[in-house]
Residue frames as qw, qx, qy, qz and C-alpha x, y, z in Angstrom:
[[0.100, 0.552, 0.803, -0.201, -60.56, 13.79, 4.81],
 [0.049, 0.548, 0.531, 0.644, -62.62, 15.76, 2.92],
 [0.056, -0.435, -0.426, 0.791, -64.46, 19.14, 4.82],
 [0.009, 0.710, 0.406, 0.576, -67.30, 21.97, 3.94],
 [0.074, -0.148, -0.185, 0.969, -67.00, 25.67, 5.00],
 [0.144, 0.887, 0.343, -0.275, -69.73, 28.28, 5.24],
 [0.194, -0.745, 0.107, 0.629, -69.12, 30.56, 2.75],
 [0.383, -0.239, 0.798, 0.399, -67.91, 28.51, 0.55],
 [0.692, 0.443, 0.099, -0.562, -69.30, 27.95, -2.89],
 [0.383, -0.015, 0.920, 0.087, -69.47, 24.13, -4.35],
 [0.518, 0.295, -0.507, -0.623, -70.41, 22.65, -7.82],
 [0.817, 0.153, 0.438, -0.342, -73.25, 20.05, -7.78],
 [0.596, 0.027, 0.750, 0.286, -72.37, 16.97, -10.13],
 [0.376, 0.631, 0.678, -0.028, -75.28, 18.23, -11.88],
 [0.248, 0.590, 0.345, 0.686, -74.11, 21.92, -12.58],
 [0.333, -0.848, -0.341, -0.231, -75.56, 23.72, -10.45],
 [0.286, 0.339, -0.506, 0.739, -73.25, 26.46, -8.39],
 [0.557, -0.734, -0.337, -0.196, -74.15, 26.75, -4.51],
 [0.077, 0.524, -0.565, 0.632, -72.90, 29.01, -1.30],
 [0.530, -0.478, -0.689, 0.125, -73.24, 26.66, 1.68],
 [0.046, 0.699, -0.059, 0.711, -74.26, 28.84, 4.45],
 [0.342, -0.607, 0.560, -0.448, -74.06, 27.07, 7.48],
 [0.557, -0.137, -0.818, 0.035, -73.51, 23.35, 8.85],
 [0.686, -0.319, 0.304, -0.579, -76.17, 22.36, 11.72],
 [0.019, -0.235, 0.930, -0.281, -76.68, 19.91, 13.92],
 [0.513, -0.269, -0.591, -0.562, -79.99, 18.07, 13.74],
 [0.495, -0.497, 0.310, -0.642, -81.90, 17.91, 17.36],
 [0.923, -0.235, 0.087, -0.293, -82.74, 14.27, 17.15],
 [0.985, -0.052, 0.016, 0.163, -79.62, 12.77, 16.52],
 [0.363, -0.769, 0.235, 0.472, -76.99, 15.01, 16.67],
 [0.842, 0.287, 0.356, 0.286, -76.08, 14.58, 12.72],
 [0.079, -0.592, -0.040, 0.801, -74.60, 17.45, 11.24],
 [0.508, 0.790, 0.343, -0.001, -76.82, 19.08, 8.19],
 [0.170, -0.158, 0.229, 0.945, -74.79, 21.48, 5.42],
 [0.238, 0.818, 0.435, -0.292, -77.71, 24.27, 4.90],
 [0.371, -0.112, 0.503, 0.773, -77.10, 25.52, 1.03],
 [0.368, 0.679, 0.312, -0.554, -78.71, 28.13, -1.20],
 [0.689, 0.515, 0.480, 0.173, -79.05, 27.42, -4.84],
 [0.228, -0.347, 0.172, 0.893, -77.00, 30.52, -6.59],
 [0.001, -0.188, -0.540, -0.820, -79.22, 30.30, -9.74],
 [0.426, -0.467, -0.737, -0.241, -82.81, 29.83, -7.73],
 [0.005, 0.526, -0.424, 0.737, -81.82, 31.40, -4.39],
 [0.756, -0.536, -0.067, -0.369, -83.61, 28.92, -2.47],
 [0.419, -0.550, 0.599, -0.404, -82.61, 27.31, 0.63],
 [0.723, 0.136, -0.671, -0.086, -81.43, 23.42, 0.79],
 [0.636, -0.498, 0.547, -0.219, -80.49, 20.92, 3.68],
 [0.873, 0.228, -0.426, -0.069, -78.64, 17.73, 2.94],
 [0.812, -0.558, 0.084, 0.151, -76.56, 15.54, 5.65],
 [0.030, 0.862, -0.485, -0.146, -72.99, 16.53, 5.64],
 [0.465, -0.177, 0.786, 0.368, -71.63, 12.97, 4.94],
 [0.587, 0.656, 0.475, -0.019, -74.39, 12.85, 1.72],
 [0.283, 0.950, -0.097, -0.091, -73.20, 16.49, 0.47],
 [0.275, -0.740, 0.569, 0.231, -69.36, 15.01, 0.98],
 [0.830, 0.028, 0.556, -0.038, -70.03, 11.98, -0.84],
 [0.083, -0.243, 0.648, 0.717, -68.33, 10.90, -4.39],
 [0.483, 0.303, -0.247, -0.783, -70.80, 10.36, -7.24],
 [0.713, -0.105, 0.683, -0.118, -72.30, 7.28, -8.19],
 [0.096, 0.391, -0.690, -0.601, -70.73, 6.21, -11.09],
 [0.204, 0.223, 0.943, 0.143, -72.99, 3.05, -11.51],
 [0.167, 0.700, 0.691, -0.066, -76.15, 5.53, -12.19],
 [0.175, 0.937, 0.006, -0.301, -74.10, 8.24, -13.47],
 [0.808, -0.376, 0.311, 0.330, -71.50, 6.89, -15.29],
 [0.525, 0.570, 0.288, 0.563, -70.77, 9.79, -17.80],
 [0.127, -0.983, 0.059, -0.117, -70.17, 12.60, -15.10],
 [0.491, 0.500, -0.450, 0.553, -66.37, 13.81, -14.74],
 [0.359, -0.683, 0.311, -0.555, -67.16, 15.16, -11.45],
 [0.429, -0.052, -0.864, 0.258, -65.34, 12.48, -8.66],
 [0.004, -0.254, -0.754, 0.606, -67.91, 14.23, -5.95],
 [0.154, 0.576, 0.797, 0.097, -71.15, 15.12, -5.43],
 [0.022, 0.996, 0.065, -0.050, -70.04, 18.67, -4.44],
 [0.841, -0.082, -0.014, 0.535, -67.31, 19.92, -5.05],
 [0.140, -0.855, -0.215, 0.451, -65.77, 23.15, -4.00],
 [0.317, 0.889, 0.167, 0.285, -65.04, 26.40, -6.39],
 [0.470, -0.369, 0.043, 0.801, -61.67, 28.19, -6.30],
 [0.103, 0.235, -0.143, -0.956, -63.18, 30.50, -8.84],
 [0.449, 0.594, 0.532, -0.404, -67.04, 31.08, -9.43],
 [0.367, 0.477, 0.569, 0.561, -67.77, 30.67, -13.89]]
């Protein structure tokens, strides 16, 4: 089974490099959120931790290499 750390820093399908910085729990339903900060933009995200774990959709992306939507960074470009 897939996982996300804090700390960590994960490539968006799209490019984009991000450092998640904490997973939360959401008040109303107990989901857990992964709270990420853009590396190039520095802003602050939220996205549901099964969403942020998910693979790509090939049917509406079917020219990205990437098999997830994030996917974590053993070394930062």
């Amino acid at each position: 089974m897939r996982e996300v750390c804090a700390g960590q820093i994960y490539k968006h399908f799209k490019g984009n490099l991000v450092e998640v910085i904490l997973i939360a729990k959401d008040s109303e339903d107990l989901s857990e959120k992964v709270v990420y900060k853009h590396l190039d933009t520095g802003e602050f995200w939220i996205r549901d931790k099964e969403m942020f774990l998910s693979p790509v959709d090939k049917v509406k992306y079917p020219d990205v290499e990437q098999e997830y939507r994030f996917e974590f960074q053993d070394e930062v470009y």
